[in-house]
PQR file of N, CA, C, O and H, with PARSE charges and radii, in Angstrom:
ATOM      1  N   UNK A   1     -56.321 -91.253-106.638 -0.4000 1.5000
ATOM      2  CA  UNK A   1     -55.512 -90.429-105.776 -0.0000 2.0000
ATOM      3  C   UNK A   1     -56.356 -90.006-104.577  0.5500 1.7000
ATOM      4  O   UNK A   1     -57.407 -89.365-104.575 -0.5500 1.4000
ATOM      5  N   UNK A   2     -55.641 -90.524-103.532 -0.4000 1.5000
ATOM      6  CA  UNK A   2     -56.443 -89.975-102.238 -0.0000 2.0000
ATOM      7  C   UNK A   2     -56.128 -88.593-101.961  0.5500 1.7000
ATOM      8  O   UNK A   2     -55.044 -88.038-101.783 -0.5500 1.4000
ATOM      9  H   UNK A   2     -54.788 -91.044-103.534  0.4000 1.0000
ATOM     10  N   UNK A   3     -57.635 -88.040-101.965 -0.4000 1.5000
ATOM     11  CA  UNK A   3     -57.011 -86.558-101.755 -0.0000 2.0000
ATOM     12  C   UNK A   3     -57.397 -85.788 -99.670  0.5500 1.7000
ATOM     13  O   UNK A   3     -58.520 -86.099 -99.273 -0.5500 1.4000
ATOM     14  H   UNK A   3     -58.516 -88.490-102.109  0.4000 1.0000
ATOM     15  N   UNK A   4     -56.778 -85.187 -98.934 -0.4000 1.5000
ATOM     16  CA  UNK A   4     -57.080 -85.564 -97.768 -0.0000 2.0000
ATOM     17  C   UNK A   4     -56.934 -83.866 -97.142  0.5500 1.7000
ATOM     18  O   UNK A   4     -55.838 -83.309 -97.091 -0.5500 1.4000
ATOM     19  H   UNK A   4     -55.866 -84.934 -99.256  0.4000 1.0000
ATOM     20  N   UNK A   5     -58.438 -83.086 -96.622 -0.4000 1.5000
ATOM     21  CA  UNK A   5     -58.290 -81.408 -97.104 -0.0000 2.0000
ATOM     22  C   UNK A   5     -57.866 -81.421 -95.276  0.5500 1.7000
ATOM     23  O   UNK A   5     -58.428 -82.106 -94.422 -0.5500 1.4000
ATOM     24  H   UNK A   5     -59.328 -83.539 -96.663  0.4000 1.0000
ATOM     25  N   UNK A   6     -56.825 -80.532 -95.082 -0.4000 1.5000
ATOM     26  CA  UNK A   6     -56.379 -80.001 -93.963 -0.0000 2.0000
ATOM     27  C   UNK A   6     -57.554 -78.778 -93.253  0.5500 1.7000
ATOM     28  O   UNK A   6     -58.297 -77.952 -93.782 -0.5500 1.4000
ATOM     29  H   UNK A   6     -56.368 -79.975 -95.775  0.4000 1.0000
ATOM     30  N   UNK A   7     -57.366 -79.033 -92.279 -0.4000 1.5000
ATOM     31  CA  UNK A   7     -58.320 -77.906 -91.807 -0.0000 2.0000
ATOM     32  C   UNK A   7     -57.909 -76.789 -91.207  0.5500 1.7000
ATOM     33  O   UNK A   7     -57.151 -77.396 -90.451 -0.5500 1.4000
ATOM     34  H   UNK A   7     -56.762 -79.704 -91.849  0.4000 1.0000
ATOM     35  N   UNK A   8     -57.755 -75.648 -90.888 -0.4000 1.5000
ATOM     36  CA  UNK A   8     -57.237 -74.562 -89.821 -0.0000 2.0000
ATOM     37  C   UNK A   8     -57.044 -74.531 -89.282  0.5500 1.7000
ATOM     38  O   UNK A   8     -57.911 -74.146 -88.498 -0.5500 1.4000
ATOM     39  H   UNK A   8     -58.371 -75.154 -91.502  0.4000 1.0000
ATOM     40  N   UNK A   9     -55.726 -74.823 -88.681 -0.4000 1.5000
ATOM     41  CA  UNK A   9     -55.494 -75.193 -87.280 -0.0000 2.0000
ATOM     42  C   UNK A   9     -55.493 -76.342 -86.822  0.5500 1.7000
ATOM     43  O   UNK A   9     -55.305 -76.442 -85.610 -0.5500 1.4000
ATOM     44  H   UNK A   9     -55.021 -75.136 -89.318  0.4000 1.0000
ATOM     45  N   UNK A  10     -55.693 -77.535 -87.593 -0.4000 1.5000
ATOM     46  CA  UNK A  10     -55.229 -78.472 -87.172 -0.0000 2.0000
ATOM     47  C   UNK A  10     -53.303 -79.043 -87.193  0.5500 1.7000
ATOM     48  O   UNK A  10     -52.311 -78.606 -87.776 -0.5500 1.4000
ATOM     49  H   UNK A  10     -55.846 -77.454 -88.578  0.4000 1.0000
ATOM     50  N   UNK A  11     -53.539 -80.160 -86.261 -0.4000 1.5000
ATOM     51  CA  UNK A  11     -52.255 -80.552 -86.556 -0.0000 2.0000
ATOM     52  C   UNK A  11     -52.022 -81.497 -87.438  0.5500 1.7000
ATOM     53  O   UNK A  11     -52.979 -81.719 -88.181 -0.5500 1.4000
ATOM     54  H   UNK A  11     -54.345 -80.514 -85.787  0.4000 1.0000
ATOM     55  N   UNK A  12     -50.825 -82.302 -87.659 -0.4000 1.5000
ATOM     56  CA  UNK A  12     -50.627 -83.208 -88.873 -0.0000 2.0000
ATOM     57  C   UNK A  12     -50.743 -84.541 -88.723  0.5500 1.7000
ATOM     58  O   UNK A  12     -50.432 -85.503 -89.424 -0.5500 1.4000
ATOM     59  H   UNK A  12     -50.048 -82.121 -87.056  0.4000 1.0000
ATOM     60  N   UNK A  13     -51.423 -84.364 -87.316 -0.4000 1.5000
ATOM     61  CA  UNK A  13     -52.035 -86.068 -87.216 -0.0000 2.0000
ATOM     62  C   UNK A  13     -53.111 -86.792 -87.645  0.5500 1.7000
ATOM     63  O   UNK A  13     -53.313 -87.988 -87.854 -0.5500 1.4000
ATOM     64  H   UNK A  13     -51.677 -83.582 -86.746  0.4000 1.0000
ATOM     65  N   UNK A  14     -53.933 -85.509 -87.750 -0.4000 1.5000
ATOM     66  CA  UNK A  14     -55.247 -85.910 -87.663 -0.0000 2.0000
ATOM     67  C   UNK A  14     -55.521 -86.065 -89.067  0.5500 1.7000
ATOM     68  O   UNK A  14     -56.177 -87.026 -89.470 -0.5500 1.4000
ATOM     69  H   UNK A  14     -53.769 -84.538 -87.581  0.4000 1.0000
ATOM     70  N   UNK A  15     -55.131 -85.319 -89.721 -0.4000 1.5000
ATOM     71  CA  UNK A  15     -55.353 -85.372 -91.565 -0.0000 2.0000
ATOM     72  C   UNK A  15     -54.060 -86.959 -92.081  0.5500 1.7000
ATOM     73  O   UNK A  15     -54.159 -87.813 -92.962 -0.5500 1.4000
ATOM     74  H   UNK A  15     -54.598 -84.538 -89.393  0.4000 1.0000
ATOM     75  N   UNK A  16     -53.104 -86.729 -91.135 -0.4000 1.5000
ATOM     76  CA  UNK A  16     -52.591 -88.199 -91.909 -0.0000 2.0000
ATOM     77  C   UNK A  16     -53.264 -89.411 -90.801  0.5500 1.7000
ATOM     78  O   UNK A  16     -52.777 -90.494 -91.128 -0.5500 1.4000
ATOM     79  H   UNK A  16     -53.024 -86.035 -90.419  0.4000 1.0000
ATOM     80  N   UNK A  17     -54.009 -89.543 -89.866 -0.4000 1.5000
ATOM     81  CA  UNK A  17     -55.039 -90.651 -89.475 -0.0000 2.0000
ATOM     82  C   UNK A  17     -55.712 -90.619 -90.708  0.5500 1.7000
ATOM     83  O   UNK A  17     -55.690 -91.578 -91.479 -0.5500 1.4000
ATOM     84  H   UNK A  17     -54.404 -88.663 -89.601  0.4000 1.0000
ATOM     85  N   UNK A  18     -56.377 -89.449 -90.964 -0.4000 1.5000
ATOM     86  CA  UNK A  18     -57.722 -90.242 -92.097 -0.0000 2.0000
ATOM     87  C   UNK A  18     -57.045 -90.861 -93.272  0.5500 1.7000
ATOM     88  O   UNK A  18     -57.388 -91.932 -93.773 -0.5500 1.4000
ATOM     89  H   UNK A  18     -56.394 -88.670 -90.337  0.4000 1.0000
ATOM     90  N   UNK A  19     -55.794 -89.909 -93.784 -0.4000 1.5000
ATOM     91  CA  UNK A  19     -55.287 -90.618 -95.071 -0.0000 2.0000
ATOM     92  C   UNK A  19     -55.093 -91.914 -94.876  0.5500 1.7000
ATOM     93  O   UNK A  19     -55.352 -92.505 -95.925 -0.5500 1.4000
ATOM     94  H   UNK A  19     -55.515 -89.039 -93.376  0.4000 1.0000
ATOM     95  N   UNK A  20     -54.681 -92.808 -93.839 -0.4000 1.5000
ATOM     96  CA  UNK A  20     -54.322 -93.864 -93.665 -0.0000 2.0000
ATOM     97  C   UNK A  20     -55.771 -94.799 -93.503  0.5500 1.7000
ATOM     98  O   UNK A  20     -55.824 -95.920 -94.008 -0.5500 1.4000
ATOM     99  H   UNK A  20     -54.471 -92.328 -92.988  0.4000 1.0000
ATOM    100  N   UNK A  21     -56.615 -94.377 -92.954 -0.4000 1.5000
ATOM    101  CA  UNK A  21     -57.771 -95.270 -92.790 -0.0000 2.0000
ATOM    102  C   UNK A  21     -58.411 -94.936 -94.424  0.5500 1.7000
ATOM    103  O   UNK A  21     -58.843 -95.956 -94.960 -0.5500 1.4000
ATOM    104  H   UNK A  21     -56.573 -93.466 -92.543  0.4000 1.0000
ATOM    105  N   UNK A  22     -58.513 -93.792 -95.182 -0.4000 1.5000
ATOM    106  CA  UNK A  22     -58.802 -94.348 -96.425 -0.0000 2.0000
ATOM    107  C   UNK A  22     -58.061 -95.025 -97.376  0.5500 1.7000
ATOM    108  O   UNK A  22     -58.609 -95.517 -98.362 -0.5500 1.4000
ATOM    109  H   UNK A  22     -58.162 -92.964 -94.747  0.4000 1.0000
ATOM    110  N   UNK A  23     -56.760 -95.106 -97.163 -0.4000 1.5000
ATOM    111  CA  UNK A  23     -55.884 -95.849 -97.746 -0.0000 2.0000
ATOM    112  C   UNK A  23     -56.149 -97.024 -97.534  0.5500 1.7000
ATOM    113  O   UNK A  23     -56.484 -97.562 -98.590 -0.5500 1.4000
ATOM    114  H   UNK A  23     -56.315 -94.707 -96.362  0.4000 1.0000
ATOM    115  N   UNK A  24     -56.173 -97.855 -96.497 -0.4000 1.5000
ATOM    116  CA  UNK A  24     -57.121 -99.216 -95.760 -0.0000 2.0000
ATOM    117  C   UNK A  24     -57.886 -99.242 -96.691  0.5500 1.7000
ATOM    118  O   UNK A  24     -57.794 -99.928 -97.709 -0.5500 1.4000
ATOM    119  H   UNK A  24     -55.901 -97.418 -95.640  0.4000 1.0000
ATOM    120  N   UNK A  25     -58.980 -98.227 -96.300 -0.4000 1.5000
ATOM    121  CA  UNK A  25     -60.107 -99.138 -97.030 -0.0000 2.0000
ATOM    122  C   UNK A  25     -60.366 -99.317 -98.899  0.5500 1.7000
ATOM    123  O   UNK A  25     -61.181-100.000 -99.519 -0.5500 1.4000
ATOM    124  H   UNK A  25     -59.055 -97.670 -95.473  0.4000 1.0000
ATOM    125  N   UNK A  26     -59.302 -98.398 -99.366 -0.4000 1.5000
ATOM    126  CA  UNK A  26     -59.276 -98.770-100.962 -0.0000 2.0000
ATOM    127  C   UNK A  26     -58.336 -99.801-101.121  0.5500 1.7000
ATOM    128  O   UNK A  26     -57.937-100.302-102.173 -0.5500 1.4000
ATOM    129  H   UNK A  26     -58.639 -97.843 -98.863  0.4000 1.0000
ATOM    130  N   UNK A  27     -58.033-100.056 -99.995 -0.4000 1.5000
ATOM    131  CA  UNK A  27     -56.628-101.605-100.331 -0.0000 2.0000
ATOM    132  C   UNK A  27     -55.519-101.473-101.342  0.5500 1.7000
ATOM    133  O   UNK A  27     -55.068-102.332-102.099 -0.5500 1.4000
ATOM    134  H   UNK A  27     -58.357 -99.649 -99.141  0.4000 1.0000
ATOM    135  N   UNK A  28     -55.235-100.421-101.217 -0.4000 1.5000
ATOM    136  CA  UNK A  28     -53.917 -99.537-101.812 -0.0000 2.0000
ATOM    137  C   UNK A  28     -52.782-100.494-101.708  0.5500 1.7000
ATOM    138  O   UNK A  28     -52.301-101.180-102.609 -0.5500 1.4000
ATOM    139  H   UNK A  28     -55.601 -99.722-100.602  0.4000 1.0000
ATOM    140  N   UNK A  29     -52.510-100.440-100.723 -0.4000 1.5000
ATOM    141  CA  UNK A  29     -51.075-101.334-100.084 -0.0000 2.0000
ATOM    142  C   UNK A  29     -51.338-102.922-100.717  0.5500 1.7000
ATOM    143  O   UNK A  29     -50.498-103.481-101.423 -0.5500 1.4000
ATOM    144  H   UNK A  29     -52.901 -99.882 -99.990  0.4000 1.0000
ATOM    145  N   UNK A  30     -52.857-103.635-100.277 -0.4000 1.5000
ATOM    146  CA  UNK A  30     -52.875-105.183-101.325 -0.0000 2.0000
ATOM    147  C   UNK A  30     -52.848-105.154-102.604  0.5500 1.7000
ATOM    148  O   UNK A  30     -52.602-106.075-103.382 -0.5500 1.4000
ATOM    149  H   UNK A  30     -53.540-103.181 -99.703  0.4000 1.0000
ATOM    150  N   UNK A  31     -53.260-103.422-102.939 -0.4000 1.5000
ATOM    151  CA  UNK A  31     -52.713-103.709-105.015 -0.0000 2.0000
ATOM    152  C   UNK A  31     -51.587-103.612-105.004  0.5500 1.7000
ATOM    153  O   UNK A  31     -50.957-104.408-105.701 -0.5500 1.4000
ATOM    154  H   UNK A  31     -53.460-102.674-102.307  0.4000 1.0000
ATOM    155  N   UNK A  32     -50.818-102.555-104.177 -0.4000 1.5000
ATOM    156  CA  UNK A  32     -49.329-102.679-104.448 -0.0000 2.0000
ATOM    157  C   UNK A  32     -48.800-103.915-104.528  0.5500 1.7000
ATOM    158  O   UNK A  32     -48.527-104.411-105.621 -0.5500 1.4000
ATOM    159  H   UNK A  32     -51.329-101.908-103.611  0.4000 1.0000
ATOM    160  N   UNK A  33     -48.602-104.531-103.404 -0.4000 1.5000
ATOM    161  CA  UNK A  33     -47.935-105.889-103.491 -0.0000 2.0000
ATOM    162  C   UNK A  33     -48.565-106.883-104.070  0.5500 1.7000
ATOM    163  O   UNK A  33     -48.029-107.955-104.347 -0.5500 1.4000
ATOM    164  H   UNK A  33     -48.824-104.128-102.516  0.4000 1.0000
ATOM    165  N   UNK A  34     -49.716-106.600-104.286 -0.4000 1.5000
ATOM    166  CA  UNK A  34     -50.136-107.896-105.852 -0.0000 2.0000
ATOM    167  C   UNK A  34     -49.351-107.438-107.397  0.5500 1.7000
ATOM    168  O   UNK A  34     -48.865-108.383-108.018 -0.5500 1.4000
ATOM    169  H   UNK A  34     -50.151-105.728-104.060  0.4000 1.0000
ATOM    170  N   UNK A  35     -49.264-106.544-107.796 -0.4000 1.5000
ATOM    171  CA  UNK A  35     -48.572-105.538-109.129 -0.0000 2.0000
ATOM    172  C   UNK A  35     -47.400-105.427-108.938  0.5500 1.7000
ATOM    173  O   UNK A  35     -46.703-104.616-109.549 -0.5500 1.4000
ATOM    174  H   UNK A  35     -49.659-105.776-107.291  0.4000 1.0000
ATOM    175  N   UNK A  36     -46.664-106.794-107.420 -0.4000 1.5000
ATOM    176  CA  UNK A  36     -45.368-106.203-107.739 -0.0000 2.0000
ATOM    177  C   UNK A  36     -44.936-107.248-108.833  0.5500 1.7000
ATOM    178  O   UNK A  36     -44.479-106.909-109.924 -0.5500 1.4000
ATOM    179  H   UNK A  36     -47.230-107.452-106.924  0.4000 1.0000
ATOM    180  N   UNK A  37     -45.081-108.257-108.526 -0.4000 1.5000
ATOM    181  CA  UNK A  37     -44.389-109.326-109.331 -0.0000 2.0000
ATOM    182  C   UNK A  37     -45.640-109.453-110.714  0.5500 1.7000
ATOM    183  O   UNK A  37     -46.482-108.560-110.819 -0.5500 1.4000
ATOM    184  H   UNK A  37     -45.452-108.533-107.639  0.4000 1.0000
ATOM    185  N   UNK A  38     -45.630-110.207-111.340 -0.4000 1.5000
ATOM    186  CA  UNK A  38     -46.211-110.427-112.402 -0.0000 2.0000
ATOM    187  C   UNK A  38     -46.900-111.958-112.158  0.5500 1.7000
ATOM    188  O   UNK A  38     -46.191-112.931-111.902 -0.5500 1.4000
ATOM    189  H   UNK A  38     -44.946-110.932-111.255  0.4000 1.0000
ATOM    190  N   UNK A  39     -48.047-112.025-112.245 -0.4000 1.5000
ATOM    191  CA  UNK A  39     -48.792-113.497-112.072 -0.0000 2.0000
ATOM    192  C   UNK A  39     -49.705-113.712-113.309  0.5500 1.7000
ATOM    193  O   UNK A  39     -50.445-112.965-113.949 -0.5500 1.4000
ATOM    194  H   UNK A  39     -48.623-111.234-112.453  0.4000 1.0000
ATOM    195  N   UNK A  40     -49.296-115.287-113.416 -0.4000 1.5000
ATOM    196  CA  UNK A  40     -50.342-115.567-114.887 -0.0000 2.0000
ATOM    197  C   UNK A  40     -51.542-115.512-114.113  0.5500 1.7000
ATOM    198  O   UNK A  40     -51.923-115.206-112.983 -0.5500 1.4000
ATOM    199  H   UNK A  40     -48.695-115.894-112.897  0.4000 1.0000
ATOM    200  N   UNK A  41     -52.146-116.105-115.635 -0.4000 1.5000
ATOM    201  CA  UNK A  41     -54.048-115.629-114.866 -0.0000 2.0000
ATOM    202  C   UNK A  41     -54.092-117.059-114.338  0.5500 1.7000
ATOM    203  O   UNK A  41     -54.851-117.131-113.371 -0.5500 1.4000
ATOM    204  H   UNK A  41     -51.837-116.353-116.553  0.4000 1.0000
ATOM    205  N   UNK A  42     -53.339-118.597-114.764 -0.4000 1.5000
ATOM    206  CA  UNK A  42     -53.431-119.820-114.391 -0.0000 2.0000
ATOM    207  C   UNK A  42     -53.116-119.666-113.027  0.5500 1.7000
ATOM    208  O   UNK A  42     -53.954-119.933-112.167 -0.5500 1.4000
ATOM    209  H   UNK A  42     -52.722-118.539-115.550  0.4000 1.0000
ATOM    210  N   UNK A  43     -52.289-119.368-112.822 -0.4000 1.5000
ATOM    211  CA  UNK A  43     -52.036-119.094-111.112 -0.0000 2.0000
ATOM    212  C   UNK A  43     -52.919-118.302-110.667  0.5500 1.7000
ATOM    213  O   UNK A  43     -53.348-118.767-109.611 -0.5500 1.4000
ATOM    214  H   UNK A  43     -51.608-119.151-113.521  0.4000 1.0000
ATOM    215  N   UNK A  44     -53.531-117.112-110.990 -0.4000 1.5000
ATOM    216  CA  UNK A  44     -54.794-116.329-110.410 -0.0000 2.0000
ATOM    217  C   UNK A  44     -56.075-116.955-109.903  0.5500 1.7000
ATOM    218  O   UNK A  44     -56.768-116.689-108.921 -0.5500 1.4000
ATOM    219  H   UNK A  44     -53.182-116.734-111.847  0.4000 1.0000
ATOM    220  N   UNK A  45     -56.204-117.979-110.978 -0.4000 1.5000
ATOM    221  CA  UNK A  45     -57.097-118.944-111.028 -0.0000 2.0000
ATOM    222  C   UNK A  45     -57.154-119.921-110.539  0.5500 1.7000
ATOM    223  O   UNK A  45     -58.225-120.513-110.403 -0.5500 1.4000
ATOM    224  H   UNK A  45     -55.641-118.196-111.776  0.4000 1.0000
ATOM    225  N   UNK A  46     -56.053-120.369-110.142 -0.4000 1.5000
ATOM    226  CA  UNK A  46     -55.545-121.512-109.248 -0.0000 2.0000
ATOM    227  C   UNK A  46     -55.979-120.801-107.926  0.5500 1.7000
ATOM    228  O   UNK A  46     -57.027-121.182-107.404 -0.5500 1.4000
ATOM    229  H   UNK A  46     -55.183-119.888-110.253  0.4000 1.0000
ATOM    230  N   UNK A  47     -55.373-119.956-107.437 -0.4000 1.5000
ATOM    231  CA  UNK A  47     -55.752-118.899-106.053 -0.0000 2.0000
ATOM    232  C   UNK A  47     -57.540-118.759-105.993  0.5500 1.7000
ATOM    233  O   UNK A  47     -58.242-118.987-105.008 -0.5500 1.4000
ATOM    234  H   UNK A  47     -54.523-119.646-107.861  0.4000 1.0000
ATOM    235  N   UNK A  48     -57.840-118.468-106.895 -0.4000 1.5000
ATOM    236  CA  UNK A  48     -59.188-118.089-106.511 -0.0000 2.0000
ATOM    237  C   UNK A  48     -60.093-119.344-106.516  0.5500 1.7000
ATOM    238  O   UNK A  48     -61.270-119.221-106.178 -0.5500 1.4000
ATOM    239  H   UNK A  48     -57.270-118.283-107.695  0.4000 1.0000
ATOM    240  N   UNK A  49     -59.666-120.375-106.832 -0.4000 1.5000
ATOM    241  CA  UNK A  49     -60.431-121.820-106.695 -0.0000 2.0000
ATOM    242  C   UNK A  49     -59.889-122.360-105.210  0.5500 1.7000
ATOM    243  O   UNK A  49     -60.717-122.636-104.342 -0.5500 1.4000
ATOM    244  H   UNK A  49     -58.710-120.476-107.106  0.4000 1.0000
ATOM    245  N   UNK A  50     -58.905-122.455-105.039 -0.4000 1.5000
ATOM    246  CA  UNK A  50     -58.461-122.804-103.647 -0.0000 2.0000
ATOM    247  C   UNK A  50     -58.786-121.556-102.600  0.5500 1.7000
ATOM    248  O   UNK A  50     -58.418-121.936-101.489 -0.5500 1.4000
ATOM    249  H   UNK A  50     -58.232-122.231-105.744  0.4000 1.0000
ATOM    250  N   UNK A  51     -59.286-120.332-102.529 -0.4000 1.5000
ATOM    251  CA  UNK A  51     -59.953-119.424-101.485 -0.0000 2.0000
ATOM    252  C   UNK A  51     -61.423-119.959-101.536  0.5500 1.7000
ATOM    253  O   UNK A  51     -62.076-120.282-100.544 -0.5500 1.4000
ATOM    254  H   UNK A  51     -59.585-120.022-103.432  0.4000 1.0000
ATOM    255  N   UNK A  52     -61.893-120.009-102.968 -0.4000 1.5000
ATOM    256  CA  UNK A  52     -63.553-120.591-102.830 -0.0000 2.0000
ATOM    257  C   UNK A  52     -63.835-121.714-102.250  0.5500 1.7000
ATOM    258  O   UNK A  52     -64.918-121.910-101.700 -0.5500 1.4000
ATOM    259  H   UNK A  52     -61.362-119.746-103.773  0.4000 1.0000
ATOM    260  N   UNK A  53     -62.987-122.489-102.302 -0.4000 1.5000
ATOM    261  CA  UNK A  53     -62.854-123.920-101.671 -0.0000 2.0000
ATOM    262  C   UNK A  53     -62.794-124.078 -99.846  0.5500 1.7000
ATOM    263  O   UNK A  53     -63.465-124.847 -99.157 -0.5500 1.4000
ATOM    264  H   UNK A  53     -62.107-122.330-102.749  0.4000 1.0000
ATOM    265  N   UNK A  54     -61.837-123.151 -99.426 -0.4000 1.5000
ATOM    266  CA  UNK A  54     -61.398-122.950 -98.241 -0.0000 2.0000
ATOM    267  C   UNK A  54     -63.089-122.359 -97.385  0.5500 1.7000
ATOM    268  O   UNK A  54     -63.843-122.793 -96.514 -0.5500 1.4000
ATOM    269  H   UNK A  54     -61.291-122.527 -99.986  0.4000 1.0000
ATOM    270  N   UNK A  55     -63.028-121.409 -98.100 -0.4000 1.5000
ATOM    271  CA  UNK A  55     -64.584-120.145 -97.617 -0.0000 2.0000
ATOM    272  C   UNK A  55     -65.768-121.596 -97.705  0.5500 1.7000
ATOM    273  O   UNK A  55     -66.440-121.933 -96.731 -0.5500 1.4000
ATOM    274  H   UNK A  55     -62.416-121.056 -98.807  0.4000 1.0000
ATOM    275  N   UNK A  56     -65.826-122.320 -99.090 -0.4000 1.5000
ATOM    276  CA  UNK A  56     -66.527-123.322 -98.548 -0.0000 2.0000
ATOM    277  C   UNK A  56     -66.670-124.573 -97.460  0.5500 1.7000
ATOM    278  O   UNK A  56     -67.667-124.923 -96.829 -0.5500 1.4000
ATOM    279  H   UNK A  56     -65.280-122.046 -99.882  0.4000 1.0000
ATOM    280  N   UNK A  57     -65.612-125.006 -97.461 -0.4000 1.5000
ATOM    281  CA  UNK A  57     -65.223-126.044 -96.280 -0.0000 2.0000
ATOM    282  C   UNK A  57     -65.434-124.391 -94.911  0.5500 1.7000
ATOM    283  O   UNK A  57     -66.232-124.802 -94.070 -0.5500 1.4000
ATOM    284  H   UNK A  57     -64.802-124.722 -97.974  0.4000 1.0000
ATOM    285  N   UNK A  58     -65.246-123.732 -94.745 -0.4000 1.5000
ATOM    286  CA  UNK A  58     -65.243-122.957 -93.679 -0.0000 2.0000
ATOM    287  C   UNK A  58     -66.977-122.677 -93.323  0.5500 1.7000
ATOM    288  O   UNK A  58     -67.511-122.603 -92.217 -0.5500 1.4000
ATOM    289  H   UNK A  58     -64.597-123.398 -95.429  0.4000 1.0000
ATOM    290  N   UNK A  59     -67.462-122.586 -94.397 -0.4000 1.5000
ATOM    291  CA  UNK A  59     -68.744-122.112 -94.276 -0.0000 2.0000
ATOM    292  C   UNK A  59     -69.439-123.441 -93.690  0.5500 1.7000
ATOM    293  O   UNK A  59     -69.900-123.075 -92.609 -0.5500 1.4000
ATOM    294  H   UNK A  59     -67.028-122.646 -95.296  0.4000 1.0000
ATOM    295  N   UNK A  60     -69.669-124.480 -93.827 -0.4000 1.5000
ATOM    296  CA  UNK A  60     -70.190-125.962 -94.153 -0.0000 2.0000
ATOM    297  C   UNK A  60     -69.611-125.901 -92.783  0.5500 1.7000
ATOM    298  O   UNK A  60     -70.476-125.680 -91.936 -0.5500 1.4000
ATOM    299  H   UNK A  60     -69.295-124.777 -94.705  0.4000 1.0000
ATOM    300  N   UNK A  61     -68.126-126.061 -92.205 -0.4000 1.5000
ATOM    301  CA  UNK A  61     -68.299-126.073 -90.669 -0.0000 2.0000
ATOM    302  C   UNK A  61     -69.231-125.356 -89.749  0.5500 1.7000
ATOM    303  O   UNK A  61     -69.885-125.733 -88.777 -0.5500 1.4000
ATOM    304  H   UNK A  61     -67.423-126.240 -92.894  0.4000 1.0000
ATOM    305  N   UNK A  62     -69.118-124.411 -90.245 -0.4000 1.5000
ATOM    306  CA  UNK A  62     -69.772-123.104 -89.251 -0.0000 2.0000
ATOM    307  C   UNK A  62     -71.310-124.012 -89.069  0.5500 1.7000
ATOM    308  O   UNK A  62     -71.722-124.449 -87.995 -0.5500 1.4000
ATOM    309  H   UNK A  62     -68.587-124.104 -91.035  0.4000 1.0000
ATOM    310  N   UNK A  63     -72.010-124.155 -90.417 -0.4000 1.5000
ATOM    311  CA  UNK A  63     -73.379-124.691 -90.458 -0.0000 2.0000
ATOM    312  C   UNK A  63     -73.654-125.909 -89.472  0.5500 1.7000
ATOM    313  O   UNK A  63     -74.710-126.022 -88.849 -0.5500 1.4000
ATOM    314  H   UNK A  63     -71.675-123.800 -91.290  0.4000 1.0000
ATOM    315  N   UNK A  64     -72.658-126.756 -89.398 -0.4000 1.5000
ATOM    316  CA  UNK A  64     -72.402-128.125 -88.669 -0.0000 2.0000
ATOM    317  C   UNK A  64     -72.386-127.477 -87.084  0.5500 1.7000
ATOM    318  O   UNK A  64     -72.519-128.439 -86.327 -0.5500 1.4000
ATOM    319  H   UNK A  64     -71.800-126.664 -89.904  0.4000 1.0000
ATOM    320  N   UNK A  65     -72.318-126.704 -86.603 -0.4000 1.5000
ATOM    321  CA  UNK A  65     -71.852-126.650 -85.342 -0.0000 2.0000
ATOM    322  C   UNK A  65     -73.252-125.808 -84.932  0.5500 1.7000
ATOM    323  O   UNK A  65     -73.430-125.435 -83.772 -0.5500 1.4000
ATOM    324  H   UNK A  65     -72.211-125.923 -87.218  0.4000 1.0000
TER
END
């Protein structure tokens, strides 16, 4: 639970800016929509061999150039 402390006198922008940039950075919103549907782990696994794959062919260019 993001917790986000108001200060005295501030207004309600500034405390919901930060909530939103720590929300970002715990990737709140990419667990949501990963937990919406239900995925086997074969498909998880399928995904995470084809990103390692990609990051490799990506990396191996970069080195080439």
């Amino acid at each position: 639970m993001i917790i986000i402390p108001i200060k005295d006198g501030e207004s309600i922008e500034r405390p919901l800016k930060r909530f939103k940039r720590k929300f970002e950075k715990t990737k709140g919103l990419k667990q949501l929509r990963a937990r919406r549907y239900f995925t086997k782990k074969s498909e998880k696994r399928r995904e995470q061999v084809l990103k390692a794959s990609y990051n490799q062919r990506k990396s191996t260019l970069e080195d080439q150039s």
